[in-house]
C-alpha positions as CSV (number, residue, x, y, z in Angstrom):
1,X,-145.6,39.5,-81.4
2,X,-144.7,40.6,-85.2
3,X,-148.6,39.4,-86.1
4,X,-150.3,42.0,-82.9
5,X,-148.0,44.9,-84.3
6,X,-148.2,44.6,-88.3
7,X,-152.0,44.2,-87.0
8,X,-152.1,47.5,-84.6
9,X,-149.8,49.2,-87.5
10,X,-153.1,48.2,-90.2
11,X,-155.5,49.7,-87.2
12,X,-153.7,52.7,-87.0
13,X,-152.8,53.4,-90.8
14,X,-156.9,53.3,-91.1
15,X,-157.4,55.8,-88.1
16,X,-155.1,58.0,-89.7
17,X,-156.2,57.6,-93.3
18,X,-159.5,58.7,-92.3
19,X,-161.3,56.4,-94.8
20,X,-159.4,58.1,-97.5
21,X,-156.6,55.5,-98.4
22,X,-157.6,51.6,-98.4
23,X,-155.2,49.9,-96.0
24,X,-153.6,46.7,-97.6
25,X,-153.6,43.8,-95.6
26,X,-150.3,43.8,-93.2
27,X,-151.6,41.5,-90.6
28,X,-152.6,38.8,-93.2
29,X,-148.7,39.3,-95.4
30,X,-147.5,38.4,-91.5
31,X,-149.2,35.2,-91.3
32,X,-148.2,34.4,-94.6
33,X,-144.7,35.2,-94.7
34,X,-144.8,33.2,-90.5
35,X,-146.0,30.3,-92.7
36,X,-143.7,30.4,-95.6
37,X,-140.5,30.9,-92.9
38,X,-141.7,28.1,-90.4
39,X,-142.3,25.7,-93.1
40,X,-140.6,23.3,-91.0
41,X,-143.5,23.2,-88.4
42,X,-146.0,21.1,-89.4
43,X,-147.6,22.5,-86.8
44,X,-150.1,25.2,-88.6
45,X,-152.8,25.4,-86.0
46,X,-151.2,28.9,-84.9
47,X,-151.9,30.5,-88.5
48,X,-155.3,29.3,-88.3
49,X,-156.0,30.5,-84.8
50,X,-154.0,34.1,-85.4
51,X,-156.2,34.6,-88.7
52,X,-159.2,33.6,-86.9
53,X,-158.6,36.3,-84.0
54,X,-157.0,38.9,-86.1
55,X,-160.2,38.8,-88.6
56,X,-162.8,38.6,-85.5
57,X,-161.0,41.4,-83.7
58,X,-160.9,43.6,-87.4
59,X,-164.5,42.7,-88.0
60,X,-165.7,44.5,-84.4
61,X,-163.4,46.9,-84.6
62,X,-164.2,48.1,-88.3
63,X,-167.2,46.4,-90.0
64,X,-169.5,45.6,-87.1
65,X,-170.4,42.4,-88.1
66,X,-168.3,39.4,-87.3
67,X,-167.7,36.8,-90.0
68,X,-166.6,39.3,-93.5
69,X,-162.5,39.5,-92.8
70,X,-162.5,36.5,-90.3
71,X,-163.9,33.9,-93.0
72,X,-161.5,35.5,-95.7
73,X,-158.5,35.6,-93.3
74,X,-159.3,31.7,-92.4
75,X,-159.9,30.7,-96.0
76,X,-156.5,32.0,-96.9
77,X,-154.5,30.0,-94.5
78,X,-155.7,27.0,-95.2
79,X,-155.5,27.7,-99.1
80,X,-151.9,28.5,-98.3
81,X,-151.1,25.9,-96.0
82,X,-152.4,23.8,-98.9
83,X,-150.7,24.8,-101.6
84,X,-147.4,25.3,-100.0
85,X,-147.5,21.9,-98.8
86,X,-148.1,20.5,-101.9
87,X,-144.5,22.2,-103.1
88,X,-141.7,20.0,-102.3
89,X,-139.0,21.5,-99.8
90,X,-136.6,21.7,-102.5
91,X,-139.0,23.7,-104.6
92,X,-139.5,26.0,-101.9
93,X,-136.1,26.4,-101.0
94,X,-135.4,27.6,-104.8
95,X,-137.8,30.8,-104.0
96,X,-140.2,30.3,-106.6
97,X,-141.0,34.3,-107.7
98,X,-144.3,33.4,-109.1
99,X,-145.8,31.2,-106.6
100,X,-145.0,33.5,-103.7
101,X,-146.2,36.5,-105.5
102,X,-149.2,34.6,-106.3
103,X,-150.0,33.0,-102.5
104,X,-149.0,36.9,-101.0
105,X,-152.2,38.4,-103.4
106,X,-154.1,35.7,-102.4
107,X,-153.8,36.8,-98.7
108,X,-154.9,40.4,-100.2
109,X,-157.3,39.1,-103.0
110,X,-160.1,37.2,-100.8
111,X,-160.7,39.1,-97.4
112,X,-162.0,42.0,-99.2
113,X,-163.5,40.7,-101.6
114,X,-165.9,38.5,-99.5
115,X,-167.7,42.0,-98.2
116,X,-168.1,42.9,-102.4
117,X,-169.4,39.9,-103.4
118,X,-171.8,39.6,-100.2
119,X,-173.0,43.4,-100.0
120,X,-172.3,44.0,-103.9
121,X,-172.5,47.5,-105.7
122,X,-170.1,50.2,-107.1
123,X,-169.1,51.7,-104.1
124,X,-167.6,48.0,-103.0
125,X,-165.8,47.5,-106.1
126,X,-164.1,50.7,-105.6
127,X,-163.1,49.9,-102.0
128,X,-162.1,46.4,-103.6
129,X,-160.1,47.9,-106.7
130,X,-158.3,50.6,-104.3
131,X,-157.1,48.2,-101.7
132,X,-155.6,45.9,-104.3
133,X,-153.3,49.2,-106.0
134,X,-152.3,49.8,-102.5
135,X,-151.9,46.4,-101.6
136,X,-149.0,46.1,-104.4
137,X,-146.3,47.9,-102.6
138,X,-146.9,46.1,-99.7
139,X,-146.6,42.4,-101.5
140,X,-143.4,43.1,-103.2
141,X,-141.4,44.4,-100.2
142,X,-142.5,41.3,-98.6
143,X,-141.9,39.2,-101.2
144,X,-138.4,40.8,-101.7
145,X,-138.0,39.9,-97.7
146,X,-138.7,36.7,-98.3
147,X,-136.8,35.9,-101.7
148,X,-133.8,37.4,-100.0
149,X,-133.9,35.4,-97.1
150,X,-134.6,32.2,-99.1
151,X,-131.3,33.4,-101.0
152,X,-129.4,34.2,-97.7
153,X,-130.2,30.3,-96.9
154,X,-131.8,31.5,-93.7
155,X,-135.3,29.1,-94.6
């Protein structure tokens, strides 16, 4: 349920923008933070299903073409189901800063940069550069959610 509003809460923040403000990537910092707080399912097949859907229904709703954000929203999953699995549960249970800071730009790093790198050109770049300053904000606080509840001991 968190995933279908963080997602209608992105729709709507790009309605209201008006194309004037890049959105960051809310639906995709939900899967990722669902993945790093279920850690102990290893059961992932939801993430990759959620991402898949979230990124097909973004791609008709905004782009028009289906494949740009659902191939970047895929890709990142299983990078971070990869990586994260790689980390021992004691390591993860410490909170590394870095490596959750790193994995959450990730998530806001490949989607959009899949449209640059396919259509190309300055006005892409722009779009790309924007959305990562805005995307900032939007890491740390979930970062900090995260750290905090790693902290707490509720992981």
């Amino acid at each position: 349920m968190l995933l279908v509003i963080l997602w209608l809460i992105q729709d709507f923040l790009t309605v209201f923008s008006g194309g004037g403000m890049q959105i960051p990537g809310l639906f995709m910092l939900g899967v990722v933070y669902k993945l790093f707080v279920d850690e102990g399912s290893d059961d992932s097949l939801w993430a990759i299903w959620s991402a898949f859907a979230g990124g097909i229904l973004w791609d008709l709703r905004w782009i028009g073409v289906p494949g740009f954000f659902t191939l970047g929203y895929v890709v990142v999953v299983l990078v971070v189901i990869q990586v994260w699995g790689l980390i021992p549960p004691q390591g993860r249970a410490s909170g590394s800063s870095l490596l959750v800071f790193v994995l959450l730009e990730v998530s806001q790093l490949v989607p959009p940069m899949l449209p640059v790198l396919i259509l190309g050109g300055a006005a892409g770049w722009n779009y790309f550069l924007m959305q990562q300053v805005y995307s900032l904000p939007a890491i740390m606080i979930t970062m900090y959610i995260y750290l905090r509840r790693v902290r707490s001991n509720k992981v």
